[in-house]
Every structure is written in C-alpha cells, then in structure tokens.
C-alpha positions, 0 to 999 in steps of 0.5 A: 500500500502506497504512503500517503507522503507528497499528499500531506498539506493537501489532506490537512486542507481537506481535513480542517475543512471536514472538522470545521464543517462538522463543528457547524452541522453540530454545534446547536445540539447540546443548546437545544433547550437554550435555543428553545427558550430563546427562540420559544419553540419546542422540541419539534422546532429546534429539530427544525433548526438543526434539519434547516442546516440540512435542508440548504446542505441538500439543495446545494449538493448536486450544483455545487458537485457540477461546479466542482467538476467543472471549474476550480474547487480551491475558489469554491472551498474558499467562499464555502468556508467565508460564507459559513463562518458569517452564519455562524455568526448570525445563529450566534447572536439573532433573537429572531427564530426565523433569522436563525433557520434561514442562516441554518440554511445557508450555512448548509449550502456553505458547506455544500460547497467545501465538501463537493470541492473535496471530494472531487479532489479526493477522486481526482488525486488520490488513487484507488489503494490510498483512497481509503486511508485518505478518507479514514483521515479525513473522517477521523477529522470528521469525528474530532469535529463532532467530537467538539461539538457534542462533548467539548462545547457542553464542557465548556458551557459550564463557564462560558455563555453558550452564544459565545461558544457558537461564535467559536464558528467564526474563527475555527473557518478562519483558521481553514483559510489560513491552511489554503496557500501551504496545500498548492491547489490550482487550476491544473492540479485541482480537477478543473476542466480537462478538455475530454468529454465527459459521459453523460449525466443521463448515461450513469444513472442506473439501479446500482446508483439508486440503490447506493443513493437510498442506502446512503439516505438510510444511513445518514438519517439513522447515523444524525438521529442519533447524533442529534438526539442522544443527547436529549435522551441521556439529560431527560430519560436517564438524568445525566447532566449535560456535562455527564451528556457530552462526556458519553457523546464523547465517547460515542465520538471516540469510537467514530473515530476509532472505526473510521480509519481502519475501516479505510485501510482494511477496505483498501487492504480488501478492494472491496467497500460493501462487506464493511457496509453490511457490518456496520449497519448490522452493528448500528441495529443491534446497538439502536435496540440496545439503547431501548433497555439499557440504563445508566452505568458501564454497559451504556458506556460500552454501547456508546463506544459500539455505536460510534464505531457501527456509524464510521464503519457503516457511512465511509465506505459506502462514501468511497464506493460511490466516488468510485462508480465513477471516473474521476471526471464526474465524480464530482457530480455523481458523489454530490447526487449520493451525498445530496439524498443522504443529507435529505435523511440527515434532515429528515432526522430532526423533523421525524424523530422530534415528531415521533417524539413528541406524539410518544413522548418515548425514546424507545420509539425512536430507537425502535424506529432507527433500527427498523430503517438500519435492517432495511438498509442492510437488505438495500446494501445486500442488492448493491454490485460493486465493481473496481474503478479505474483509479484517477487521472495523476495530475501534476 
C-alpha cells in the first residue's frame, strides 16, 4: 500500500475543512433547550433548526458537485468556508427564530460547497489503494469535529455563555483559510476542466446508483438521529447532566473515530467497500435496540463506544464506493447526487424523530424506529454490485 507522503498539506486542507464543517452541522445540539427558550419553540422546532442546516446542505449538493467538476474547487472551498463562518455568526447572536433557520440554511449550502470541492479532489488525486486511508483521515477529522461539538462545547458551557461558544464558528473557518496557500491547489492540479468529454449525466444513472443513493439516505438519517438526539435522551430519560451528556457523546465520538480509519485501510487492504457496509449497519441495529433497555452505568458506556464505531464503519465506505462508480471526471457530480439524498435523511432526522417524539413522548420509539430503517438498509446494501474503478487521472 502506497504512503500517503507528497499528499500531506493537501489532506490537512481537506481535513480542517471536514472538522470545521462538522463543528457547524453540530454545534446547536447540546443548546437545544437554550435555543428553545430563546427562540420559544419546542422540541419539534429546534429539530427544525438543526434539519434547516440540512435542508440548504441538500439543495446545494448536486450544483455545487457540477461546479466542482467543472471549474476550480480551491475558489469554491474558499467562499464555502467565508460564507459559513458569517452564519455562524448570525445563529450566534439573532433573537429572531426565523433569522436563525434561514442562516441554518445557508450555512448548509456553505458547506455544500467545501465538501463537493473535496471530494472531487479526493477522486481526482488520490488513487484507488490510498483512497481509503485518505478518507479514514479525513473522517477521523470528521469525528474530532463532532467530537467538539457534542462533548467539548457542553464542557465548556459550564463557564462560558453558550452564544459565545457558537461564535467559536467564526474563527475555527478562519483558521481553514489560513491552511489554503501551504496545500498548492490550482487550476491544473485541482480537477478543473480537462478538455475530454465527459459521459453523460443521463448515461450513469442506473439501479446500482439508486440503490447506493437510498442506502446512503438510510444511513445518514439513522447515523444524525442519533447524533442529534442522544443527547436529549441521556439529560431527560436517564438524568445525566449535560456535562455527564457530552462526556458519553464523547465517547460515542471516540469510537467514530476509532472505526473510521481502519475501516479505510482494511477496505483498501480488501478492494472491496460493501462487506464493511453490511457490518456496520448490522452493528448500528443491534446497538439502536440496545439503547431501548439499557440504563445508566458501564454497559451504556460500552454501547456508546459500539455505536460510534457501527456509524464510521457503516457511512465511509459506502462514501468511497460511490466516488468510485465513477471516473474521476464526474465524480464530482455523481458523489454530490449520493451525498445530496443522504443529507435529505440527515434532515429528515430532526423533523421525524422530534415528531415521533413528541406524539410518544418515548425514546424507545425512536430507537425502535432507527433500527427498523438500519435492517432495511442492510437488505438495500445486500442488492448493491460493486465493481473496481479505474483509479484517477495523476495530475501534476
């Protein structure tokens, strides 16, 4: 297997990107009950606040994955992260519900257009036997954002005004920016235009797509939901504190983390994305049902750190797979058409899980529900065929 030596600057480039972006999608959760109160809304309107983000993320994906394959993806990671830093201001500082759902919304489309730039990168410079490991670092970057969000933000509430906490935003896109000289992306090395035709749109559309497209969906609506209401569940049903909340969010995160990387490595060791799809989902079911009898103490604590990894081993590879249906010429659009149904799970997480929610008034339920999806997620992922891609065009 090749290092990864000569393509060092660029993957901390995309792996600052990918923290600073997850920071964004995140940072509200562990404030649900103060924005409620700031805004005076309920459980299902802060679930509209947080599935916003996502609302804008998946409108924006498939422009923005057509604009990566077509032009210069530095300029569109650029005016992603600027553009994202400024919402995060606004969520920070409005007292208005509907500013801060609109600014939610752009801040989606902001990060719609870094990540759309970074996957054409991934497809176009990286090749197929480091593909995973590049990858794996960057959602192991992915996970320290969350991480952030979820666990550090909390901790840190203890001492400072949670608006002051999300205007942290800001800075941490800021300090992206910085990175963007030291990682030498221009026109030519970046994927702009290539003067060959590309195939058309029309002609990659096929039932493997959709069925890649439908499982990513499934996959990020369970993977969000519990992202986004673990948290509620650990205060409200088993009484932690939120700081206790954020220290097994932590946890969570860890074993995300944990997962992620050596599920890139061992994909790329195997040639094969698919046989770690159906392991991850299968461990996220039988962990969402774990969560409908386990209590307080060290087996939630376990669970916690199985659930994370189930999410890394079940997402990323089903990423990789997806860029590599394709050749890198439209692996920009291709990718962003997966990613673009998957956000709409992600968003549809927030609103279905907060409605069930509040017509129960049961986190079983809602556990209940997410392992129902993850089993039709694995019949879908079973129906997938996976075939080996040519590896990207080197660029210099």
């Amino acid at each position: 297997m090749k290092p990864l030596r000569g393509h060092v600057p660029l993957l901390v480039l995309l792996s600052s990107g990918r923290f600073v972006t997850f920071v964004a999608r995140l940072n509200i959760v562990p404030f649900y009950p103060e924005l409620m109160t700031r805004f005076g809304t309920s459980y299902t309107g802060a679930g509209t606040l947080f599935s916003a983000f996502f609302l804008g993320y998946s409108a924006s994906l498939i422009p923005a994955g057509s604009a990566a394959d077509h032009a210069n993806p530095r300029r569109q990671f650029t005016i992603g992260l600027i553009l994202l830093g400024c919402t995060g201001a606004v969520v920070a500082l409005t007292p208005s519900y509907a500013v801060a759902l609109v600014a939610r919304v752009l801040a989606g489309a902001a990060v719609a257009m870094t990540f759309t730039a970074s996957l054409k990168l991934v497809a176009v410079r990286f090749t197929r036997d480091i593909r995973g490991k590049a990858v794996g670092v960057m959602d192991t970057a992915t996970g320290l954002g969350t991480l952030t969000a979820l666990s550090l933000l909390p901790v840190l509430s203890q001492w400072v005004n949670y608006q002051y906490l999300l205007l942290s935003l800001p800075l941490l896109c800021a300090g992206a920016l910085a990175l963007l000289p030291s990682a030498g992306i221009d026109q030519a090395a970046s994927g702009g235009p290539s003067g060959r035709p590309r195939t058309p749109l029309r002609g990659l559309l096929d039932r493997n797509l959709a069925l890649i497209t439908v499982t990513a969906l499934l996959g990020l609506f369970t993977a969000n939901g519990v992202l986004g209401w673990l948290p509620t569940h650990l205060t409200q049903v088993l009484h932690y504190t939120k700081v206790q909340g954020g220290y097994i969010m932590g946890i969570v995160l860890v074993g995300q983390m944990t997962g992620v990387y050596p599920a890139g490595i061992l994909s790329d060791r195997m040639g094969r994305r698919l046989p770690l799809v159906y392991f991850g989902t299968a461990t996220l079911l039988i962990s969402f049902l774990g969560l409908t009898v386990t209590g307080r103490g060290v087996l939630l604590y376990g669970l916690a750190f199985v659930l994370g990894a189930g999410i890394s081993v079940a997402v990323t590879p089903l990423t990789i797979l997806a860029i590599e249906s394709v050749g890198p010429d439209r692996a920009g659009i291709i990718s962003s058409i997966t990613v673009a149904a998957a956000q709409a799970g992600s968003g549809l997480a927030g609103v279905i899980f907060g409605w069930v929610l509040d017509r129960t008034g049961s986190f079983t339920a809602v556990w209940l529900a997410a392992a129902a999806i993850s089993a039709v997620r694995l019949v879908l992922a079973s129906r997938i065929r996976e075939h080996r891609a040519p590896g990207p065009r080197q660029e210099v």
